[in-house]
C-alpha positions in Angstrom: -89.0 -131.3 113.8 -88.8 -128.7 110.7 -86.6 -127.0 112.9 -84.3 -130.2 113.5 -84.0 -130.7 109.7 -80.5 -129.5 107.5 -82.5 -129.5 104.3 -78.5 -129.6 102.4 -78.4 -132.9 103.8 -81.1 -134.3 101.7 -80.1 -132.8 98.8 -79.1 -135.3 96.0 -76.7 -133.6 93.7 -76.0 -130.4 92.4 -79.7 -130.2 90.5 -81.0 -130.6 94.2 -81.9 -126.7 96.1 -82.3 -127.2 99.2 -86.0 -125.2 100.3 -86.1 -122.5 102.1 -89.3 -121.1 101.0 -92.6 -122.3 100.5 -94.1 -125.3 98.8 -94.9 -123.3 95.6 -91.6 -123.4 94.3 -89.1 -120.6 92.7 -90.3 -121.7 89.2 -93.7 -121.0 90.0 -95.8 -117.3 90.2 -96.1 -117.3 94.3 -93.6 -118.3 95.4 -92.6 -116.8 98.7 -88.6 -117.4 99.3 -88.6 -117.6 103.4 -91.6 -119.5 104.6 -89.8 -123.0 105.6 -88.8 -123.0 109.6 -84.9 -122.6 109.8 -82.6 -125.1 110.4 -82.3 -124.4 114.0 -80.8 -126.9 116.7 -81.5 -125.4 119.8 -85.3 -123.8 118.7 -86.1 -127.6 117.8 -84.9 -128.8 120.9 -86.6 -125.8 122.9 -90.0 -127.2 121.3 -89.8 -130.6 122.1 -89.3 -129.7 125.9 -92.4 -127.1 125.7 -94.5 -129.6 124.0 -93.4 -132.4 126.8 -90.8 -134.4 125.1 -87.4 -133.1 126.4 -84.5 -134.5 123.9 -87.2 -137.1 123.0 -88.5 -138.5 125.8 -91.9 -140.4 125.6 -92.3 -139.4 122.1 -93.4 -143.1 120.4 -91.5 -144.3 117.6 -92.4 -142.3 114.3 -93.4 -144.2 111.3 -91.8 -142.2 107.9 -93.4 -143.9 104.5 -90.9 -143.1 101.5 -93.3 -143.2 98.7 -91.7 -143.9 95.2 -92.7 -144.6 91.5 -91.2 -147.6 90.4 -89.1 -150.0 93.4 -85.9 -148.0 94.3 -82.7 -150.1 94.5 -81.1 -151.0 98.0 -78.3 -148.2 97.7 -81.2 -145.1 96.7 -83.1 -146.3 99.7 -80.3 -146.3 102.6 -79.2 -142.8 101.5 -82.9 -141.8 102.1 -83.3 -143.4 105.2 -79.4 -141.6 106.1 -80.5 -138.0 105.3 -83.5 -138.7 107.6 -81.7 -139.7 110.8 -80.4 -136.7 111.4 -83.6 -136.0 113.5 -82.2 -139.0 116.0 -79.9 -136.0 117.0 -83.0 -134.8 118.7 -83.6 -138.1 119.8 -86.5 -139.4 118.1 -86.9 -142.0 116.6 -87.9 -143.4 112.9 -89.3 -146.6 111.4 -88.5 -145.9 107.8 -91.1 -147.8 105.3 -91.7 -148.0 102.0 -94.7 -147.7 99.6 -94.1 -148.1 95.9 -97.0 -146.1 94.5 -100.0 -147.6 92.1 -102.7 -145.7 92.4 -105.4 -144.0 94.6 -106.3 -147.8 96.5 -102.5 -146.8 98.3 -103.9 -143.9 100.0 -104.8 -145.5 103.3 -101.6 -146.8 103.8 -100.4 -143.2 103.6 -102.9 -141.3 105.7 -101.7 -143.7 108.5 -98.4 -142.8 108.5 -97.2 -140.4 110.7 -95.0 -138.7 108.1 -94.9 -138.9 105.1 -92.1 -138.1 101.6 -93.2 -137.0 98.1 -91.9 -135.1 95.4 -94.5 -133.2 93.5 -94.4 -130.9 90.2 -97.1 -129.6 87.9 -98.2 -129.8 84.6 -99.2 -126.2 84.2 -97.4 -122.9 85.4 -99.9 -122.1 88.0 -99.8 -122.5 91.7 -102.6 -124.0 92.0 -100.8 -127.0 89.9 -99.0 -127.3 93.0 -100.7 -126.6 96.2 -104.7 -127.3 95.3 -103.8 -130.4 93.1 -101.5 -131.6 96.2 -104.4 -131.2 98.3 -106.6 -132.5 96.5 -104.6 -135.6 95.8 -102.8 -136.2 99.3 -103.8 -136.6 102.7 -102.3 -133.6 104.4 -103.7 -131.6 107.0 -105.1 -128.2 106.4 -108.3 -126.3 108.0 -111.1 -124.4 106.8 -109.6 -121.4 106.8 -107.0 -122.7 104.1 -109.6 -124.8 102.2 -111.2 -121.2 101.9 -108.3 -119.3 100.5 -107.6 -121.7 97.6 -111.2 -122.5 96.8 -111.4 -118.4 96.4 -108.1 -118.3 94.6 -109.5 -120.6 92.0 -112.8 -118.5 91.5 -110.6 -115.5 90.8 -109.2 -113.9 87.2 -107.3 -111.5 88.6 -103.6 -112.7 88.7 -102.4 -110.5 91.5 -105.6 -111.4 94.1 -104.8 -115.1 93.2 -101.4 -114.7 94.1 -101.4 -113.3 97.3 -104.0 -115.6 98.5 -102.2 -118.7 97.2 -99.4 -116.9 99.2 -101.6 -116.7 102.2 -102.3 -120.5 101.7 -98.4 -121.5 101.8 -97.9 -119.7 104.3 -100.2 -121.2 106.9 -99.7 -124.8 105.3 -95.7 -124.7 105.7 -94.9 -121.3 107.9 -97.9 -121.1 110.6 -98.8 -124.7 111.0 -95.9 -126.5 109.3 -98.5 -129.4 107.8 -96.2 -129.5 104.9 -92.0 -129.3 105.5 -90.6 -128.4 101.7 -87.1 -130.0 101.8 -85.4 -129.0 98.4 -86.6 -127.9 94.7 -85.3 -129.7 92.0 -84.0 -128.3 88.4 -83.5 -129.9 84.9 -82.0 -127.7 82.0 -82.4 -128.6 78.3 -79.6 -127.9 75.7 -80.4 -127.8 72.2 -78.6 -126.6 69.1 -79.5 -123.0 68.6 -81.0 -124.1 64.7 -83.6 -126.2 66.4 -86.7 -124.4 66.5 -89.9 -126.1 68.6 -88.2 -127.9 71.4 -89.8 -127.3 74.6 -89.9 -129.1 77.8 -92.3 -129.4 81.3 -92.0 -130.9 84.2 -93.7 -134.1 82.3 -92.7 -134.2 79.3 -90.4 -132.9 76.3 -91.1 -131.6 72.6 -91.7 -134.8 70.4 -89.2 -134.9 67.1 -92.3 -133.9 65.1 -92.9 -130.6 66.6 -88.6 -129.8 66.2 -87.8 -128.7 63.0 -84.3 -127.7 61.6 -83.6 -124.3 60.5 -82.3 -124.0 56.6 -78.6 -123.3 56.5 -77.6 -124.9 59.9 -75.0 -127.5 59.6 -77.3 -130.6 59.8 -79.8 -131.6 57.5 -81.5 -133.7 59.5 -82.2 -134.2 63.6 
């Protein structure tokens, strides 16, 4: 199925890069830029024969769970569920549903789904913001193996043996076992008047106006 998938075509605008590497994105220390399976017609449909299901066949109806903050309007939702049925080229089929998140009590509802979509960021420039607060916060699969390489990659200081084992944890997660299918990363800019001094931004939040001050001699007095 990761093979079946034209990541371009869930792309949302121009902000929208559609992955090709792993789920530590490009922003991130770790990143590795070629992980995710190619878009790939024919190897897709070569692997649904070998695993028994040729263009399909006798594989059940697959439940997808969009899950949202907030309650997306009726246009958002239909071009989700558009981008998605491109896998119906392949001949399976989707049950699209949708769970507008509230807090951990919603967690069954996604562990029964047979798929799954999220969007996830971190709070902190580490990958471990991303892939071990993921795990620890979603019901996806992994083994003991990767539990292994992140719970050591933690323990570490040294930045480069962290790295390559957070690496070694992408990769089985999204390359080797494809538990986790990256589909695009998104990027926001900020602009600011080159007088401003203290603005900063994260994926959560921006500078507040008392941290921004206004450099003496720029053309505003005041922001």
């Amino acid at each position: 199925m990761a093979h079946g998938l034209d990541r371009a075509r869930l792309a949302r605008h121009a902000l929208d890069q559609p992955a090709q590497g792993g789920f530590i994105p490009p922003s991130l220390p770790g990143h590795s830029h070629d992980l995710a399976p190619a878009y790939d017609l024919d190897r897709a449909r070569a692997l649904l024969v070998e695993a028994g299901y040729p263009d399909g066949r006798g594989l059940p109806e697959l439940r997808l769970l969009h899950v949202t903050v907030g309650s997306p309007g009726q246009p958002y939702r239909q071009e989700r569920e558009a981008g998605w049925q491109q896998w119906h080229e392949l001949g399976i089929r989707l049950r699209h549903e949708w769970l507008e998140w509230v807090d951990g009590r919603d967690s069954p509802r996604v562990a029964e789904s047979d798929l799954f979509e999220w969007a996830w960021s971190t709070d902190y420039p580490d990958p471990d913001g991303m892939l071990g607060s993921a795990l620890d916060g979603w019901p996806i699969v992994r083994d003991a193996e990767t539990e292994r390489l992140i719970t050591r990659a933690r323990s570490l200081r040294s930045r480069d043996e962290r790295l390559a084992l957070f690496r070694k944890a992408d990769h089985r997660l999204v390359a080797e076992h494809v538990w986790l299918v990256p589909t695009s990363y998104h990027f926001s800019y900020l602009a600011h008047r080159p007088w401003l001094e203290g603005v900063w931004t994260s994926p959560i939040a921006i500078s507040p106006l008392s941290d921004v001050v206004v450099r003496s001699g720029s053309r505003s007095g005041a922001c």
